[in-house]
BALOBA-1460 file (C-alpha; in Angstrom, 3 decimals):
// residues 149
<rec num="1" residu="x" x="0.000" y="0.000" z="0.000"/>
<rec num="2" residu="x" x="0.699" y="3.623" z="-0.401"/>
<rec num="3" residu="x" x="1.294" y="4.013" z="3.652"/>
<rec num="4" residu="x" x="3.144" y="1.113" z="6.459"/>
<rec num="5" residu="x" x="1.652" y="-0.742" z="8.894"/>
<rec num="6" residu="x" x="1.308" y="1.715" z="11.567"/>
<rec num="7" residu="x" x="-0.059" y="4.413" z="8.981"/>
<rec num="8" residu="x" x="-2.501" y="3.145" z="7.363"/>
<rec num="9" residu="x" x="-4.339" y="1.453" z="10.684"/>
<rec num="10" residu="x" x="-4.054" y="5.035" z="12.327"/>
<rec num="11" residu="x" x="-5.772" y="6.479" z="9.323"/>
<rec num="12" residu="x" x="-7.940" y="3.661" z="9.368"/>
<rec num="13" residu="x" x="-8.800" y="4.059" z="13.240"/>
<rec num="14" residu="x" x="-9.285" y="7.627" z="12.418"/>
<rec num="15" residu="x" x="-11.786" y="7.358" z="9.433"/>
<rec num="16" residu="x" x="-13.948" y="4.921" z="11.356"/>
<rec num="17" residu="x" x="-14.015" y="7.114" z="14.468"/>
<rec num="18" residu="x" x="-14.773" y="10.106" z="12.633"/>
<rec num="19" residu="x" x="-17.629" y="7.508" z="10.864"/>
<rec num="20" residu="x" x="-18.728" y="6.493" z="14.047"/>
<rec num="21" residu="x" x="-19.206" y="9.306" z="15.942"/>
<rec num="22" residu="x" x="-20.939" y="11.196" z="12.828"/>
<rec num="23" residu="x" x="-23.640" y="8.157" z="12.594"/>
<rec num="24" residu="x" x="-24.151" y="7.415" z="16.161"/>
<rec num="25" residu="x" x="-24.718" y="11.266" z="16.546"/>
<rec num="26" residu="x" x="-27.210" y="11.191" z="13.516"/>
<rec num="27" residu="x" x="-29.340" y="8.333" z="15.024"/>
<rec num="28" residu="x" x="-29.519" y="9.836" z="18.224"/>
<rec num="29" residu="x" x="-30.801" y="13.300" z="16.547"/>
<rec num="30" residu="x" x="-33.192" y="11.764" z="14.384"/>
<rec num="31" residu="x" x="-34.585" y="9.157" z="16.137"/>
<rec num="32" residu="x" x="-36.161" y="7.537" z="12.946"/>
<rec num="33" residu="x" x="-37.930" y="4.044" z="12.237"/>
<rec num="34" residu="x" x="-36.280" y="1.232" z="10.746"/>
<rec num="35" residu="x" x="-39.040" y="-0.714" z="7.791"/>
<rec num="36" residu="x" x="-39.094" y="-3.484" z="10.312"/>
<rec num="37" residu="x" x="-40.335" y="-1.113" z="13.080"/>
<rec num="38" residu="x" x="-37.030" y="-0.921" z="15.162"/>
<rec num="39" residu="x" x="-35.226" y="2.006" z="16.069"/>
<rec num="40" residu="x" x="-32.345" y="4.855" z="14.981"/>
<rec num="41" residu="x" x="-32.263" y="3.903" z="11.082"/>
<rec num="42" residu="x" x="-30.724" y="6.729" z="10.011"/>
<rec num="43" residu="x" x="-28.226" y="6.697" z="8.555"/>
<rec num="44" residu="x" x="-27.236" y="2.951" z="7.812"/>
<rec num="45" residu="x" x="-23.652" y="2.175" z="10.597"/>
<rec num="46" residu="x" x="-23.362" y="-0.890" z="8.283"/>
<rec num="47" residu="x" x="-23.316" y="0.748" z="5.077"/>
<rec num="48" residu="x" x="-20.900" y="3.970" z="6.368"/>
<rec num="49" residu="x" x="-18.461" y="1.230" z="7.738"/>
<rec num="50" residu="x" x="-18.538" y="-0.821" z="4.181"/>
<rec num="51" residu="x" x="-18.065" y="2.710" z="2.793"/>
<rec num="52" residu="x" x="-14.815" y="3.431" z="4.797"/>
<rec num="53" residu="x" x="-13.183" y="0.169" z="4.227"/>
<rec num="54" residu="x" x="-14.157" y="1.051" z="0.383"/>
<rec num="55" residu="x" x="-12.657" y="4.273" z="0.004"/>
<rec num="56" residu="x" x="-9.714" y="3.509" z="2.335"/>
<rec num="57" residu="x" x="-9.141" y="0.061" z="-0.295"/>
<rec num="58" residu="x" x="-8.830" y="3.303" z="-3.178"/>
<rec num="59" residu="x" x="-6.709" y="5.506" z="-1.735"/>
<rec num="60" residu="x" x="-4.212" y="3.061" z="-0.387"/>
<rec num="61" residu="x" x="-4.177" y="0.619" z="-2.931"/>
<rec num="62" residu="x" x="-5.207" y="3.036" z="-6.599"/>
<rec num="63" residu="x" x="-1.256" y="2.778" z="-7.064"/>
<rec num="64" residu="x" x="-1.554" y="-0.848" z="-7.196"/>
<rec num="65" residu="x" x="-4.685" y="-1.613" z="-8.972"/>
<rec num="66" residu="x" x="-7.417" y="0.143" z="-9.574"/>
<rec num="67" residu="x" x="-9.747" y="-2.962" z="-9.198"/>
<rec num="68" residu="x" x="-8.811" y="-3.146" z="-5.338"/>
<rec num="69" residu="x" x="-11.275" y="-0.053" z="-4.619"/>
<rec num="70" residu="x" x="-13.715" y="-1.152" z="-7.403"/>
<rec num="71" residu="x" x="-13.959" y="-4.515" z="-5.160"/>
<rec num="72" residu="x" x="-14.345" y="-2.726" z="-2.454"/>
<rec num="73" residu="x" x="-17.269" y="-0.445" z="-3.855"/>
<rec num="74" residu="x" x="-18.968" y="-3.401" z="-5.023"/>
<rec num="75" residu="x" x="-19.061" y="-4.852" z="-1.757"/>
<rec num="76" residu="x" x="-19.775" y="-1.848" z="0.178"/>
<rec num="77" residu="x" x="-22.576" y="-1.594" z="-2.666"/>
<rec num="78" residu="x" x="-23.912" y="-4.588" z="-1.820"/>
<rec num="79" residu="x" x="-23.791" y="-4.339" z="2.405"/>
<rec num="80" residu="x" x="-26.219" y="-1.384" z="1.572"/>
<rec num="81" residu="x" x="-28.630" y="-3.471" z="-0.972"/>
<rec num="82" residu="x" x="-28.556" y="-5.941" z="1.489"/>
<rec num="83" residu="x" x="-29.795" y="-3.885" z="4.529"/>
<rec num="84" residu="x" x="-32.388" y="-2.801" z="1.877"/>
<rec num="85" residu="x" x="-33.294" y="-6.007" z="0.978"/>
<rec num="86" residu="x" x="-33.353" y="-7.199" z="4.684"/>
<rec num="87" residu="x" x="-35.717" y="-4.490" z="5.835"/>
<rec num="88" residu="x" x="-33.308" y="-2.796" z="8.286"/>
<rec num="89" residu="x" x="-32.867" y="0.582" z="5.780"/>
<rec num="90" residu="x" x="-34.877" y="2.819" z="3.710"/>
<rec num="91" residu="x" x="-33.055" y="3.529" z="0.622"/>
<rec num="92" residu="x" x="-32.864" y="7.144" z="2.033"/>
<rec num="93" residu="x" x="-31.120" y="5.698" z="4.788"/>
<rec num="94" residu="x" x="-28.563" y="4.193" z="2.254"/>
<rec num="95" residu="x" x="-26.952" y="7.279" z="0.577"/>
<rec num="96" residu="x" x="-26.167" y="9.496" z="3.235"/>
<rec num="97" residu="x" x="-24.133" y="6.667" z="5.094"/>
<rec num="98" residu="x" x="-22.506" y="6.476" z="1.759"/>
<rec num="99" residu="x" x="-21.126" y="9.714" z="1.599"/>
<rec num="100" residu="x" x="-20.234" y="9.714" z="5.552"/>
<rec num="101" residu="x" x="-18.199" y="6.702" z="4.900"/>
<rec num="102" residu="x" x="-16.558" y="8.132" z="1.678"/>
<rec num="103" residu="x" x="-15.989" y="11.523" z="2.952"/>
<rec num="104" residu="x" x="-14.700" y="10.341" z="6.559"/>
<rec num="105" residu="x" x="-12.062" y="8.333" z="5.217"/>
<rec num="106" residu="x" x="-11.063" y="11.342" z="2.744"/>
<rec num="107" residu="x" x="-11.401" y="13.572" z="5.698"/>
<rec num="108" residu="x" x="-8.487" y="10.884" z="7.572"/>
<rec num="109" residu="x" x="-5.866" y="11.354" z="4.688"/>
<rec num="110" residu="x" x="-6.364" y="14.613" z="4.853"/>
<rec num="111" residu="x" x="-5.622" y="15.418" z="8.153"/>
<rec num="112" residu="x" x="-3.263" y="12.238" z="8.970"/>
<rec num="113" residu="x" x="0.063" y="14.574" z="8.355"/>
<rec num="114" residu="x" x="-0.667" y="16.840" z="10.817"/>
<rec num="115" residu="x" x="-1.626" y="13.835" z="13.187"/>
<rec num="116" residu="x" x="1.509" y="11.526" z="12.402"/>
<rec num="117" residu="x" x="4.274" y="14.936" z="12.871"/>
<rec num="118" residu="x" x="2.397" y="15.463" z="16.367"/>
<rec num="119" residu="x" x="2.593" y="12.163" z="17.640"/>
<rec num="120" residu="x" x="5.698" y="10.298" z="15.958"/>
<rec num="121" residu="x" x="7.794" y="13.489" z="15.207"/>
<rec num="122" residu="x" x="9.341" y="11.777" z="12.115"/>
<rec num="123" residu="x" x="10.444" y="9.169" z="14.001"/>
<rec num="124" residu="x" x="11.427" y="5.433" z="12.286"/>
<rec num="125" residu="x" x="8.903" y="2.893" z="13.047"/>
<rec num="126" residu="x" x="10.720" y="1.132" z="15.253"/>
<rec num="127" residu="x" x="7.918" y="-1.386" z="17.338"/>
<rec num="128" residu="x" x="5.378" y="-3.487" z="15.993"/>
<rec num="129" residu="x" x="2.029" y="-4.932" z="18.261"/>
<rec num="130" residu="x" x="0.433" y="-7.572" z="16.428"/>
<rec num="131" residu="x" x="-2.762" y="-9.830" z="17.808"/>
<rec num="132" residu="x" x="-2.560" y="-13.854" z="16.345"/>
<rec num="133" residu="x" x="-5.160" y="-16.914" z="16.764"/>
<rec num="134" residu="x" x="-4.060" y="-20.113" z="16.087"/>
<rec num="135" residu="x" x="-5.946" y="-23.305" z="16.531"/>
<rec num="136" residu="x" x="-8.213" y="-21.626" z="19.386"/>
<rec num="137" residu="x" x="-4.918" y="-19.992" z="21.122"/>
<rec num="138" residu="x" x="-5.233" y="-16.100" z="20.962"/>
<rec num="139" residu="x" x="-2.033" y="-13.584" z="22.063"/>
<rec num="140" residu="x" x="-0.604" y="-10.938" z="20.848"/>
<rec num="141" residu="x" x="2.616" y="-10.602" z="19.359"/>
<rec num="142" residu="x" x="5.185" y="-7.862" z="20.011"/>
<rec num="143" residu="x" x="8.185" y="-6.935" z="17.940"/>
<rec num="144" residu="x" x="10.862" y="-4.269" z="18.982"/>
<rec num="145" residu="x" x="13.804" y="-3.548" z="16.848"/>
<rec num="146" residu="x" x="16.442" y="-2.111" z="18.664"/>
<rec num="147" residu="x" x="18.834" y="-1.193" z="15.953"/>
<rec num="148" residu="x" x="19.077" y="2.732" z="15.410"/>
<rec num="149" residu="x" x="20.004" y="3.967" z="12.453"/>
């Protein structure tokens, strides 16, 4: 990808919390009725999520191949037929979680820079945190390179 390890799941982290916090504060403003009569429809969580992990496919991997983000467009496409189709959404629940998704992971490039030269000042990525399951054994893996350049 266009960014390491450690960058892109920050900008990840950071499109989805931006996401998160822009839908959960939606549904709690609008209050609005799902088509199978349950509660805080809009906009659709699933569909703004499929839309991050769609846009942040593009932008990380449009150097690579172009057909990683159209993969993930078609699938985010069809997480928000499929809430149609289930009856959780309206369709005018759909769109709108579209664009949050889109524009909060544009929104995380964006302002990434500015978040990376506070926190890492430049500095070599020097330690890497990694969870693992194996065969129903779960840990998590550390890595520390103590070489400075």
């Amino acid at each position: 990808g266009k960014n390491n390890f450690r960058d892109r799941t920050l900008i990840y982290l950071t499109a989805s919390t931006m996401m998160g916090i822009t839908v959960e504060s939606l549904k709690t403003a609008t209050k609005s009725q799902r088509p199978d009569g349950g509660a805080n429809a809009f906009p659709s969580g699933h569909t703004a999520s499929a839309f991050v992990a769609a846009e942040f496919l593009r932008q990380e991997y449009k150097s690579i191949s172009p057909w990683i983000g159209v993969a993930g467009y078609a699938m985010a496409t069809m997480t928000a037929y499929l809430r149609m189709y289930n009856n959780k959404h309206w369709f005018s629940d759909l769109l709108p979680a579209a664009g949050i998704g889109i524009l909060s992971t544009r929104a995380a490039y964006w302002i990434y820079p500015a978040i990376k030269r506070k926190l890492f000042r430049n500095k070599p990525m020097n330690t890497i945190v990694m969870p693992y399951y194996h065969k129903g054994n779960a840990g998590v893996s550390l890595t520390y390179n103590f070489h400075k350049d």
